[in-house]
C-alpha positions as CSV (number, residue, x, y, z in Angstrom):
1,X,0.0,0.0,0.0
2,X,1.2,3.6,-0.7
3,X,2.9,5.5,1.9
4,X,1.4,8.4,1.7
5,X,-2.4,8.9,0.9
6,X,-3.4,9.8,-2.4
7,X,-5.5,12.3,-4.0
8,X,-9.1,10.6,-3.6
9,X,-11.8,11.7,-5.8
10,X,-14.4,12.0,-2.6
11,X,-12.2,14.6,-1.1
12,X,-13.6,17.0,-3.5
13,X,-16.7,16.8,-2.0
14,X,-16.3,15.8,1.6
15,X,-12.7,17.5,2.2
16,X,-13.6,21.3,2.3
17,X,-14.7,23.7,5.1
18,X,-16.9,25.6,2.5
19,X,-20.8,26.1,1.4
20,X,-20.1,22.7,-0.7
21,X,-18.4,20.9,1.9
22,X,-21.1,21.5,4.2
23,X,-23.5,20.4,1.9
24,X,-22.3,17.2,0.9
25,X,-21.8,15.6,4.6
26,X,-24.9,17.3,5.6
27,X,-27.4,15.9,3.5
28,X,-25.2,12.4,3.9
29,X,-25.4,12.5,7.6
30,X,-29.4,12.3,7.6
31,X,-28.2,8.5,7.0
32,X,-26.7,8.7,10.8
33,X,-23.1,8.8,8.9
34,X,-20.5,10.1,11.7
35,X,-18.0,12.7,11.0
36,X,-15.3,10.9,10.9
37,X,-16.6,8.8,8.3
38,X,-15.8,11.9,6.4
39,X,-11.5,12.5,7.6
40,X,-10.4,11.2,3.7
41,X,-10.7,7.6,4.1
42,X,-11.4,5.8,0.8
43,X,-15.6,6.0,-0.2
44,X,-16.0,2.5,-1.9
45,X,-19.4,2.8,-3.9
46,X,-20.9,-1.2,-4.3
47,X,-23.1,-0.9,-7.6
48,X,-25.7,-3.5,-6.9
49,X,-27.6,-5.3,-9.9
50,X,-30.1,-6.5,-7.2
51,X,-33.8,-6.7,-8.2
52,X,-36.1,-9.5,-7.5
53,X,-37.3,-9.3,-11.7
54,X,-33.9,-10.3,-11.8
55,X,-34.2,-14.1,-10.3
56,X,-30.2,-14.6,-10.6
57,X,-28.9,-11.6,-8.4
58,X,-32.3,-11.4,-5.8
59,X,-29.7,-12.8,-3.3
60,X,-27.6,-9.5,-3.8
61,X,-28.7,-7.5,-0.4
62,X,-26.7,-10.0,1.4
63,X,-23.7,-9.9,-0.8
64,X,-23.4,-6.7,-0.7
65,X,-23.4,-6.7,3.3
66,X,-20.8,-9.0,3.1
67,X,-18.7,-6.5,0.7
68,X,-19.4,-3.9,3.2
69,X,-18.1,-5.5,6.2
70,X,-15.0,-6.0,4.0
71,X,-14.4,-2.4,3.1
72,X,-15.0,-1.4,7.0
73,X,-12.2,-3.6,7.9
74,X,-9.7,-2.1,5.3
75,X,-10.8,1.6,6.4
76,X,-12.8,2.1,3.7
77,X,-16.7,3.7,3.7
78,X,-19.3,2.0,1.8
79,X,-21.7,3.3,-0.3
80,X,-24.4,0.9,-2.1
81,X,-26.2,2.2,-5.2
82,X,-28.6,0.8,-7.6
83,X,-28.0,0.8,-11.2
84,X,-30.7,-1.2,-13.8
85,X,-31.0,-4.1,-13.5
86,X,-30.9,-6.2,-17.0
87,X,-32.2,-9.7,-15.8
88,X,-32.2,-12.1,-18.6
89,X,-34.8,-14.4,-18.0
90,X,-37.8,-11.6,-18.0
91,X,-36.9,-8.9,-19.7
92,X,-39.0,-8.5,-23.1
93,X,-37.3,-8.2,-26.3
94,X,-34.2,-9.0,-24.4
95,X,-31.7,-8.2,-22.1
96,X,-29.2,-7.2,-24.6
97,X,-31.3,-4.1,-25.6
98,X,-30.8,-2.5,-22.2
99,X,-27.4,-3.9,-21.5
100,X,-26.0,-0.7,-23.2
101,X,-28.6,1.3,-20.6
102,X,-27.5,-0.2,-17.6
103,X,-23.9,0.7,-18.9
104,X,-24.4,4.2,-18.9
105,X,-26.6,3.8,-15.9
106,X,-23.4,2.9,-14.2
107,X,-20.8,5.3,-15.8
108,X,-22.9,8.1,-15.3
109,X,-23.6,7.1,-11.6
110,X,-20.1,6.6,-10.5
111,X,-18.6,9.8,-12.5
112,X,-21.2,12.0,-10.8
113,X,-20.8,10.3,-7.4
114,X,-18.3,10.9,-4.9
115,X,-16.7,7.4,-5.4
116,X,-13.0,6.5,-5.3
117,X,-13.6,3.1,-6.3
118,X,-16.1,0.4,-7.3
119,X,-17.1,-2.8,-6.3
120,X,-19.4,-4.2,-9.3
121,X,-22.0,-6.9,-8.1
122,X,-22.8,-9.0,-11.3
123,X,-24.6,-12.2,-12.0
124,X,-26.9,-12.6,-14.6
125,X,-26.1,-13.0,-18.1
126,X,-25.7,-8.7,-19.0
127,X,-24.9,-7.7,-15.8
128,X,-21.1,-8.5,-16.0
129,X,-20.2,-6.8,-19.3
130,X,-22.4,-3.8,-18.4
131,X,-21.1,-2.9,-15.2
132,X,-17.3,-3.5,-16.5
133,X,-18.5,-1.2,-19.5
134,X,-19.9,1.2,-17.3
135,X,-16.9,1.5,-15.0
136,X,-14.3,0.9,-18.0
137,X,-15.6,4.1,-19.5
138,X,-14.5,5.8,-16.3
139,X,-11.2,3.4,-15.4
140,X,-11.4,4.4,-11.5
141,X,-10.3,0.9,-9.3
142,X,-13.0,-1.4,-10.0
143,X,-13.0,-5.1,-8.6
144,X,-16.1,-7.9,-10.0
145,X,-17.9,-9.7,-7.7
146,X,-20.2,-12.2,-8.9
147,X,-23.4,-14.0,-7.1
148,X,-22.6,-17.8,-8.2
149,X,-23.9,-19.8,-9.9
150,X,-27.4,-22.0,-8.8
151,X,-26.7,-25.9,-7.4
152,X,-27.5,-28.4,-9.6
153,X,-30.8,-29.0,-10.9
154,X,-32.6,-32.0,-10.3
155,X,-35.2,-34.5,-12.5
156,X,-36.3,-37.9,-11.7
157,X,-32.8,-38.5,-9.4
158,X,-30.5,-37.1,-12.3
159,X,-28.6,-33.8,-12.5
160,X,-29.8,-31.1,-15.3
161,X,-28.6,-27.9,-16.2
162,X,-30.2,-24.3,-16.4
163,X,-31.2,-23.4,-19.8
164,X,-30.0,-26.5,-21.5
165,X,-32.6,-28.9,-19.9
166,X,-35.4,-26.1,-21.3
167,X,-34.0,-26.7,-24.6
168,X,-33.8,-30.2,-24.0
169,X,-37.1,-31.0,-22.8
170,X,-38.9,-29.1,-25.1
171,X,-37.7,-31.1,-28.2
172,X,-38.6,-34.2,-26.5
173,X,-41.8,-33.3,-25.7
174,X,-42.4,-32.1,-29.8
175,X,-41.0,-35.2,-30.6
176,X,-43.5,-37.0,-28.5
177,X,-40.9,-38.9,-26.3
178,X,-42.4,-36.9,-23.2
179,X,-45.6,-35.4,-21.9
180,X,-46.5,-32.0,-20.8
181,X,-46.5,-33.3,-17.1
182,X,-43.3,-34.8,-17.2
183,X,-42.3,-31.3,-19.4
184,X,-43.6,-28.8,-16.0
185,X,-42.0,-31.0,-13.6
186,X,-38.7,-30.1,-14.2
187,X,-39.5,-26.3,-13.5
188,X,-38.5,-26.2,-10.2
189,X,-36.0,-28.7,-10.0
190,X,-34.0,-26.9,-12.6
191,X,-33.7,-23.7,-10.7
192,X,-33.6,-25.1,-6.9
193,X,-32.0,-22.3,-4.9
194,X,-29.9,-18.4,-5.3
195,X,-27.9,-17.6,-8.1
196,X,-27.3,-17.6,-11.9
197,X,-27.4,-20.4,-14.5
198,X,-25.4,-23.5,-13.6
199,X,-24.3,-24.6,-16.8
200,X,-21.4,-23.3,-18.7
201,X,-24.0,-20.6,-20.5
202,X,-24.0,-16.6,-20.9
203,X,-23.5,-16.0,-16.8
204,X,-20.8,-18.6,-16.0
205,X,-18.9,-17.5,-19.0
206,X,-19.1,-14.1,-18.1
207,X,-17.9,-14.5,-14.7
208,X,-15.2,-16.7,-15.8
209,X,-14.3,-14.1,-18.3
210,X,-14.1,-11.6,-15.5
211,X,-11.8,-13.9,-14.0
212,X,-9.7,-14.7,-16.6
213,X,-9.2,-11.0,-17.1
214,X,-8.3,-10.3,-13.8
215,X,-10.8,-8.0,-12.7
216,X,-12.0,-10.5,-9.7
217,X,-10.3,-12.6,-7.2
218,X,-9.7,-16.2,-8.0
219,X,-12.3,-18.8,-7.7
220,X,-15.3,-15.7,-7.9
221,X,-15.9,-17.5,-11.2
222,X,-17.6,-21.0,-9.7
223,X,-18.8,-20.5,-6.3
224,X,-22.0,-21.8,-5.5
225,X,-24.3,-19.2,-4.7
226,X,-25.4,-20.7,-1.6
227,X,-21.9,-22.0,-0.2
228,X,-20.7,-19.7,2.6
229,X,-17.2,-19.6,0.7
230,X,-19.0,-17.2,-1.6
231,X,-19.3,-14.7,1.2
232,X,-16.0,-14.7,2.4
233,X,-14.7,-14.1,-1.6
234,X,-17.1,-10.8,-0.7
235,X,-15.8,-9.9,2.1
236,X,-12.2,-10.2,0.9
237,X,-13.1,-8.1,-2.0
238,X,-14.2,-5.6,-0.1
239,X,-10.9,-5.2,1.4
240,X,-9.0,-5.5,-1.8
241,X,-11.0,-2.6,-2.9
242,X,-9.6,-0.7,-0.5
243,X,-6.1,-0.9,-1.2
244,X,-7.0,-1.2,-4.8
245,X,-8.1,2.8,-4.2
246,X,-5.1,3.8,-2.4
247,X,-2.8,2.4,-5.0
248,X,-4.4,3.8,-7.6
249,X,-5.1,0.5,-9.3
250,X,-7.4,1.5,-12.1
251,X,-8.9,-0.3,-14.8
252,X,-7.2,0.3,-17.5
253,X,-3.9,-1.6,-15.3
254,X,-5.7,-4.8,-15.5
255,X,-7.6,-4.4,-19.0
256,X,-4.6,-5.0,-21.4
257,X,-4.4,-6.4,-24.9
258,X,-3.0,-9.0,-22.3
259,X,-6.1,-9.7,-20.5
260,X,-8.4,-10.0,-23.5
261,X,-6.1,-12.6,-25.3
262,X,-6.1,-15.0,-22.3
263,X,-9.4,-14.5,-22.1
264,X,-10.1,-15.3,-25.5
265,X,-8.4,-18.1,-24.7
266,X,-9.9,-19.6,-21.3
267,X,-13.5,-19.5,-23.6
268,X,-11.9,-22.0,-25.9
269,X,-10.6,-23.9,-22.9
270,X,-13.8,-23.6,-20.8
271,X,-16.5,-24.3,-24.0
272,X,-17.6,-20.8,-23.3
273,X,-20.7,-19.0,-24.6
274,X,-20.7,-16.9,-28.0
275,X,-21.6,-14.1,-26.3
276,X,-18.6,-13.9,-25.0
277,X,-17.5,-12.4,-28.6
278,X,-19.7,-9.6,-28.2
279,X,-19.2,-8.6,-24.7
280,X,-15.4,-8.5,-24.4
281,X,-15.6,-6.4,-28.0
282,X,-17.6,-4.2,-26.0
283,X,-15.7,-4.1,-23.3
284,X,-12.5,-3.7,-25.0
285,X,-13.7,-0.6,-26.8
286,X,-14.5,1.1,-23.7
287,X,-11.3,0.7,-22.4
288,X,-9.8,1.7,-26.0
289,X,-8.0,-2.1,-26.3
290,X,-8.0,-3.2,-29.9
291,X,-10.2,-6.2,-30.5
292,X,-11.8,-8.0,-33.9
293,X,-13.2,-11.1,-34.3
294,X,-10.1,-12.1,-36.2
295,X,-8.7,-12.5,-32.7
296,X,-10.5,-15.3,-31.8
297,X,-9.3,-17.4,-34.2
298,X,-5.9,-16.6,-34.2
299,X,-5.6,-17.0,-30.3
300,X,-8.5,-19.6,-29.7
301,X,-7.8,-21.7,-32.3
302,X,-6.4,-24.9,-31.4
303,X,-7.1,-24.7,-28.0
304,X,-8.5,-27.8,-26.9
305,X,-12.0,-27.6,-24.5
306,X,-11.0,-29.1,-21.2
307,X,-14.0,-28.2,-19.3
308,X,-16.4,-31.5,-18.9
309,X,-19.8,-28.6,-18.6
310,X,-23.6,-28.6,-20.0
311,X,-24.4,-27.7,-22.8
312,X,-21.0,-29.2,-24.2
313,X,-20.5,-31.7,-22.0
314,X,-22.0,-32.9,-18.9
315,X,-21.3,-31.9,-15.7
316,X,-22.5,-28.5,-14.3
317,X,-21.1,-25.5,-12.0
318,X,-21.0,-27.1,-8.6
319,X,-18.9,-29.7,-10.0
320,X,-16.9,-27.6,-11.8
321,X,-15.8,-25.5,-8.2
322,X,-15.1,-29.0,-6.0
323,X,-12.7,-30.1,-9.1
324,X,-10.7,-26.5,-8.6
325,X,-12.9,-23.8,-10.7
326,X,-11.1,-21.7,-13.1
327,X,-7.9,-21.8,-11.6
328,X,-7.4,-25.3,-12.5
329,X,-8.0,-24.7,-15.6
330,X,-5.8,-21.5,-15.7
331,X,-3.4,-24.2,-14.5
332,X,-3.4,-26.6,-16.9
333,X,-3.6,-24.3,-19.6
334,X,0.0,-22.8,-18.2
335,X,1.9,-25.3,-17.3
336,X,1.2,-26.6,-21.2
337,X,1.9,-23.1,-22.6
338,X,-1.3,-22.3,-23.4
339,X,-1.8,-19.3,-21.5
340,X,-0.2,-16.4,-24.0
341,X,0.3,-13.8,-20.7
342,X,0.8,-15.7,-17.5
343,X,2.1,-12.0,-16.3
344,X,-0.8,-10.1,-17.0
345,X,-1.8,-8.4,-14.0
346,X,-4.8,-9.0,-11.9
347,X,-6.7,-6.9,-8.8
348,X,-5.2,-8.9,-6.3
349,X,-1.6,-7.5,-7.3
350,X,-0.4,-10.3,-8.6
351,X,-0.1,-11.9,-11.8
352,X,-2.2,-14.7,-13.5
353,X,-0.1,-17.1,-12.9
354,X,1.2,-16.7,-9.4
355,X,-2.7,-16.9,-8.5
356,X,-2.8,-20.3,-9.9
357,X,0.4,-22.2,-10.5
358,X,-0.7,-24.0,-7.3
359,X,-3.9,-24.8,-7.7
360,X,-5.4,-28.0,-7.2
361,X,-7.0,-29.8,-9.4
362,X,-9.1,-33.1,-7.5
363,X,-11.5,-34.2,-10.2
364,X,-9.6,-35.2,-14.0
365,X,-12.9,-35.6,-15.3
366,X,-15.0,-32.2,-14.7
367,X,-11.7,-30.6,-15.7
368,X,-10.2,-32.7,-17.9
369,X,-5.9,-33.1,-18.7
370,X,-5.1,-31.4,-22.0
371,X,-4.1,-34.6,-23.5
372,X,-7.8,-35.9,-23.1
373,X,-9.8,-33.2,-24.0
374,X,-13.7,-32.8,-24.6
375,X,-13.0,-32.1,-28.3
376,X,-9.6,-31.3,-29.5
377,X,-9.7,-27.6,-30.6
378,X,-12.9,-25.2,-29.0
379,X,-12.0,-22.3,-30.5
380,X,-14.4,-19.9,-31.6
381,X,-15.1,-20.5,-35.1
382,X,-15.4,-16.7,-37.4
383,X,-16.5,-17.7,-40.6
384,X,-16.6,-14.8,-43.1
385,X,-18.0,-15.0,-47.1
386,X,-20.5,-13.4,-49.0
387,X,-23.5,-14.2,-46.5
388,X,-21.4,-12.7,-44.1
389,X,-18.9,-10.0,-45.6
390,X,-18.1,-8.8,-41.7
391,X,-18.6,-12.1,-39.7
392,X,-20.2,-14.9,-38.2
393,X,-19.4,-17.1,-35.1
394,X,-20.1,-21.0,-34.5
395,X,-18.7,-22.7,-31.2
396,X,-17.7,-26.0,-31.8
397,X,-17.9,-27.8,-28.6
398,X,-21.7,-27.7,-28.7
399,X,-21.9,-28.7,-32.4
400,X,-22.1,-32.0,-34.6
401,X,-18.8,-33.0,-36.0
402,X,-20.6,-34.1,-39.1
403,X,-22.2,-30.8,-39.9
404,X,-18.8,-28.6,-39.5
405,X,-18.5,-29.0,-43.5
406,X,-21.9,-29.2,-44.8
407,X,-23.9,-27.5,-47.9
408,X,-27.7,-27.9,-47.7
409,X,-30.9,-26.1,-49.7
410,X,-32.0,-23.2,-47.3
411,X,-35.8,-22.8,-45.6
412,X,-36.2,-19.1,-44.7
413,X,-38.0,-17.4,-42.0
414,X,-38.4,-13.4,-42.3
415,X,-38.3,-13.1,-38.6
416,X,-39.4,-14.9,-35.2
417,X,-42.8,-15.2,-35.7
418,X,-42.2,-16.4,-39.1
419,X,-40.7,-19.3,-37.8
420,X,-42.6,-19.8,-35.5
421,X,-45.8,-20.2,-37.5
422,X,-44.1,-21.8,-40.0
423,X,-41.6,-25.0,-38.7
424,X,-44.5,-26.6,-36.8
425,X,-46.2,-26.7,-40.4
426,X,-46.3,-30.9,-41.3
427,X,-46.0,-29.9,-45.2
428,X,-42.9,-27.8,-44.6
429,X,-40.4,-28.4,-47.1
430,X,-37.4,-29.3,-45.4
431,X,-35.2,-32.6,-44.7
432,X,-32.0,-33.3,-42.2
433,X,-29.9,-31.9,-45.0
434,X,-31.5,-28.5,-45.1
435,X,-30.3,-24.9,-43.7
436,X,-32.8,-23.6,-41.7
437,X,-32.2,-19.8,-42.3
438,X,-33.9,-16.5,-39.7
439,X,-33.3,-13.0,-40.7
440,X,-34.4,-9.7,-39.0
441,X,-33.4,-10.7,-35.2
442,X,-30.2,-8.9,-35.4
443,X,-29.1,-5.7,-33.3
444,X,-31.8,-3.8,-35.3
445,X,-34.1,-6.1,-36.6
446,X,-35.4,-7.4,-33.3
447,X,-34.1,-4.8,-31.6
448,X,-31.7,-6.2,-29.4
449,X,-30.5,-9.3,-30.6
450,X,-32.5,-11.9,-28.9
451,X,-31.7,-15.3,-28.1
452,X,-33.4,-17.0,-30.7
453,X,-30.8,-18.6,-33.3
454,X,-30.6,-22.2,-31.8
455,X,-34.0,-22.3,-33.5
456,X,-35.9,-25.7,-32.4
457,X,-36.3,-28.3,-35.0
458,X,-39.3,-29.0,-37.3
459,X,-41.6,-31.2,-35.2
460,X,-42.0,-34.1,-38.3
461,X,-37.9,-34.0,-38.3
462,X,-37.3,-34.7,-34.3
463,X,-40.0,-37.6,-34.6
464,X,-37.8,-39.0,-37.2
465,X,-35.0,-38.7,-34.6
466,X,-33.0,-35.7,-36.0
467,X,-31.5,-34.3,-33.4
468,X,-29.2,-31.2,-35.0
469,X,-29.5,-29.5,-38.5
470,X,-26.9,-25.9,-39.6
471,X,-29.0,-23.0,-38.6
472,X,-28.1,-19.6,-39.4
473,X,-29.2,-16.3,-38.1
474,X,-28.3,-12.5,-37.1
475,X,-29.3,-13.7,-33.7
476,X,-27.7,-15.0,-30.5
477,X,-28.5,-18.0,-28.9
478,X,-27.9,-18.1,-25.0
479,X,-25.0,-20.1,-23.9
480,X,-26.5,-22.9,-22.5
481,X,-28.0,-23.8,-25.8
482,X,-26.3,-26.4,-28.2
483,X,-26.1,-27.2,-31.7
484,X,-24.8,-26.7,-34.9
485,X,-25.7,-22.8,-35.0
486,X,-24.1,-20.4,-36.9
487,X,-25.1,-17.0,-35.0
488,X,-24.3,-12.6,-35.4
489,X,-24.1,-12.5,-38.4
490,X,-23.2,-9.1,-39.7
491,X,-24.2,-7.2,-41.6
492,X,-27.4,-7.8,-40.1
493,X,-30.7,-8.5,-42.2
494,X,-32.4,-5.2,-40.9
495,X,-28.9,-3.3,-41.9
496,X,-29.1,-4.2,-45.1
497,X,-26.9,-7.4,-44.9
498,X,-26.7,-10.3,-47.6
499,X,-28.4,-12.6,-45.2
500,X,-31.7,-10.3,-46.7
501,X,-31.7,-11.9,-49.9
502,X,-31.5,-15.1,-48.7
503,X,-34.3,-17.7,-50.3
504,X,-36.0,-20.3,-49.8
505,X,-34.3,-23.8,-52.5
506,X,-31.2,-21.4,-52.1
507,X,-27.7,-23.3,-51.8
508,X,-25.9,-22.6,-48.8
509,X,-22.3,-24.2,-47.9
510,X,-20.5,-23.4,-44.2
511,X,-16.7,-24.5,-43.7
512,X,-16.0,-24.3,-40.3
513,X,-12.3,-25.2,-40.8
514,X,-11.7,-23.3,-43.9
515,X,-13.6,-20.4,-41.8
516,X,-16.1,-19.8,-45.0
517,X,-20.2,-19.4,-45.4
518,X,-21.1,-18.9,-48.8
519,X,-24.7,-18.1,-50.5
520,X,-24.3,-20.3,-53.6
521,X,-25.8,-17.4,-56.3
522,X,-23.7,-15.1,-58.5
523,X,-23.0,-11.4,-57.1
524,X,-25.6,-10.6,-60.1
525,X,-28.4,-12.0,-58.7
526,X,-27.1,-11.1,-55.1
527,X,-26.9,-7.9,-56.4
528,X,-30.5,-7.7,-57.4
529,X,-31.9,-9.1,-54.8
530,X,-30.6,-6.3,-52.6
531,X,-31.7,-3.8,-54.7
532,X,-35.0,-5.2,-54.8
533,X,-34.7,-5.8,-50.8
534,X,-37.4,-3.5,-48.8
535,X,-36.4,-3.0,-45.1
536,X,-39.0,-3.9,-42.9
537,X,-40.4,-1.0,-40.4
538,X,-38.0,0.1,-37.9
539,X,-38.7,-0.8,-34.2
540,X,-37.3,2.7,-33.3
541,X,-40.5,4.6,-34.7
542,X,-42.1,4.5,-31.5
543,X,-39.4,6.6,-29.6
544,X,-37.9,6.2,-26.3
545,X,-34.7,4.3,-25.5
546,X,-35.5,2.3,-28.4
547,X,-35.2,4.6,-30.9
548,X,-31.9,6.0,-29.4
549,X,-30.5,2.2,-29.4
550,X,-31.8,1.5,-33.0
551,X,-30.2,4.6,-34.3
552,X,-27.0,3.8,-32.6
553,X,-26.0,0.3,-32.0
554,X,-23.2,-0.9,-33.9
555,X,-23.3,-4.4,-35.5
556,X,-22.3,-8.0,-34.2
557,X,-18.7,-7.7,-35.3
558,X,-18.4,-4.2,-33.1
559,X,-19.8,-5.4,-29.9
560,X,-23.2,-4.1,-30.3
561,X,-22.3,-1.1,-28.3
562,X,-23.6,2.4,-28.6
563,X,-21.6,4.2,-31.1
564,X,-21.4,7.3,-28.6
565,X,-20.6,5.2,-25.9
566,X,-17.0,3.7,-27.3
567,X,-14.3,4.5,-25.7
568,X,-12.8,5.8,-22.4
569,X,-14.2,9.2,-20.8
570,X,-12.5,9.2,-17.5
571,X,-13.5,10.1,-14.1
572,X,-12.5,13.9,-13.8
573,X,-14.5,15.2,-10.9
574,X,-17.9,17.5,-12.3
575,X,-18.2,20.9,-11.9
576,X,-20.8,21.8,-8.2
577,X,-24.1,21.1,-8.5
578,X,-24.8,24.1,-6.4
């Protein structure tokens, strides 16, 4: 810790004898705040993503206590604040059109605030790449603390996993292999107690990203919600926060071109979520890091998937934290040579790899030795061609082998609905061989970018037993979906992207390993097509937020950020409010 105390940001509104001075601690002091709560210790604000419409952080008032009792020891002063709350199991379109909101939610709050440092309480799916986008944008001392993810789920005596057992289920029950009863019984056994999804999906990806980029202490990745270790990983962030604002330790010290390509490569090594893409693009242009898609396959690629998880594999996040959490496989991917900056810097002070070049590892098959791997190379796949001149992504580990290389006819759907109305139809043209094909849910289109691209299977096919066909769409899916999916691809339908033209009998080809997904027609026809192409209406005409989002998002490839939001702003102190 620093010998001398440095110039905090609070001090400019608590450390003067004048009108402002008094105001500031006055109005704060209707709290029952002492005085001396105000003699220039560090003011640790905790930005809490707690709401009980957000199922996944509703355990966050007692997290945050924790985190407080932390920052007391240290001799810091807490300060808790709300910030929105982007939930992603009830928000409508999606969470991903407010994720940019709660982003700016939390810049604006900490810039304007007298905080010296922040402790960010994420969870669920958006709230982890918001509030790092948030407090990037500002790079004041800023340490993650995640809620955990949920203990397993349960079903007739067998473990299932959040998300994956939806997706799961629901095929078997079109397929007639289940009823509805046996369908709703799985509801509550899937999500049994506190905290986010327990398979390897958006959340646990996210928090394992956090991890992997040094922003949180070890082992925040995997902790069970409920287990009491989660609690003490609060407290002791608390106190790290501390020191973390009296050494100056901002952001942009632990968010290097460093920390983004181990990250990159932990997803491969973890079977992460595509998402993943998209958020760390984000939060790399907030932090002014350069990042493109290119990355991941020239750092993931070849990176074999050692984590045994749903909806790759077949454990879950419980068993992923008794066999040594992300650590391990920080571990394993060091001492193999894996780890491309084993010296990046982390919150704790130290680097990477002195956090975990003792870790144990206890279970070989949750986290499995390089040399038996789940599938040899889980690198994200970017395939680029004339269906998608800026990008697509496919991750491997949740896809058939078989349908890596394939070229089928395509069966088109404008848009959700579309699909919806139309795969359930028995006289639907369509085989195991064919592309199913869904424009207009892109960044724009939707808006937001929903979760819809791991689009279920014609009913007639899943009877026959087919249990994966190539999709393609400008949509996401969430992480704890599987199959062979390609997903963002950009240009977006809605933006005027090839994937418009698109029609039904047309020839489509993917390549995962040559990286390729071409429309089989001419650039003639493709050509026409597009000048015949009519944009359907925009879902900003209605005003409000989204109208500002639809004007302004940039596309899959960019991170689906704001366009006014890029980039690093600081955290120079406002002029008086009075």
């Amino acid at each position: 810790m620093s010998e001398s105390k440095p110039k905090l940001r609070s001090a400019q509104w608590f450390g003067t004898a004048d009108k402002n001075g008094f105001m500031y601690r006055s109005w704060m002091k209707n709290q029952g705040i002492p005085d001396h709560e105000f003699d220039g210790r560090p003011i640790i604000g905790i930005c809490n993503t707690w709401s009980e419409l957000t199922p996944c952080n509703a355990h966050f008032r007692k997290l945050a206590e924790h985190v407080k009792r932390g920052i007391y020891e240290a001799g810091g002063f807490p300060v808790e604040f709300p910030v929105f709350s982007n939930g992603e199991s009830n928000l409508r379109p999606t969470a991903m059109l407010t994720r940019n909101l709660a982003a700016m939610d939390v810049e604006e709050a900490i810039r304007g605030n007298p905080i010296d440092a922040v402790v960010l309480l994420t969870g669920c799916d958006k709230t982890t790449p918001a509030l790092l986008m948030g407090a990037a944008s500002c790079d004041v001392p800023a340490i993650v603390v995640t809620g955990g993810p949920m203990l397993n789920g349960k079903l007739d005596g067998k473990n299932i996993g959040s998300g994956t057992a939806v997706w799961q289920l629901h095929e078997s029950l079109k397929a007639g292999e289940i009823d509805l009863h046996h369908f709703l019984s799985a509801e509550a056994g899937m999500s049994r107690s506190a905290g986010t999804c327990n398979t390897m999906g958006t959340a646990s990806t996210m928090a394992c990203m956090a991890e992997a980029l040094g922003t949180s202490l070890p082992h925040n990745a995997a902790i069970p919600a409920v287990d009491a270790r989660r609690y003490v990983l609060a407290h002791m962030s608390g106190i790290r926060i501390v020191e973390m604002a009296l050494q100056g330790l901002t952001l942009s010290k632990i968010l290097t071109r460093a920390a983004f390509e181990n990250a990159i490569r932990v997803n491969a090594a973890i079977g992460g979520s595509t998402n993943a893409v998209i958020h760390l693009k984000a939060i790399a242009g907030r932090i002014g890091v350069p990042l493109e898609l290119e990355d991941w396959s020239r750092i993931g690629r070849d990176t074999p998937t050692i984590v045994d998880l749903m909806p790759s594999g077949r454990f879950l996040m419980e068993e992923f934290y008794y066999a040594g959490g992300l650590p391990a496989v920080l571990r394993r991917l060091g001492e193999a040579k894996l780890l491309p900056h084993p010296d990046a810097l982390t919150v704790n002070g130290k680097t990477l790899w002195e956090n975990v070049k003792g870790a144990p590892i206890t279970d070989d098959e949750v986290i499995r030795p390089l040399n038996k791997p789940l599938i040899n190379d889980g690198g994200i796949r970017v395939l680029r061609g004339n269906l998608a001149p800026r990008g697509a992504v496919l991750k491997p580990s949740a896809a058939s082998p078989e349908l890596l290389r394939h070229r089928g006819r395509a069966v088109v759907f404008e848009n959700l609905e579309h699909y919806k109305e139309r795969i359930v139809d028995e006289a639907l043209d369509v085989d195991a061989s064919s592309v199913l094909v869904m424009k207009n849910c892109g960044p724009k289109g939707y808006p937001g970018m929903a979760e819809v691209g791991n689009m279920g299977l014609p009913p007639k096919l899943l009877r026959q037993g087919v249990k994966d066909m190539v999709r393609i769409s400008d949509a996401r899916m969430s992480g704890t979906a599987y199959g062979t999916v390609v997903l963002h691809v950009a240009p977006e339908a809605a933006a005027g992207g090839p994937l418009a033209a698109v029609q039904d009998g047309d020839w489509i080809e993917l390549d995962c390993e040559a990286g390729t997904l071409h429309l089989d027609i001419d650039d003639a026809e493709l050509a026409r097509r597009m000048a015949a192409y009519q944009a359907p209406r925009s879902h900003g005409e209605g005003g409000g937020y989204q109208r500002l989002y639809v004007n302004h998002v940039l596309q899959a490839d960019e991170g689906c950020d704001l366009d006014f939001l890029v980039g690093c702003r600081g955290a120079a102190v406002p002029r008086h409010s009075h």
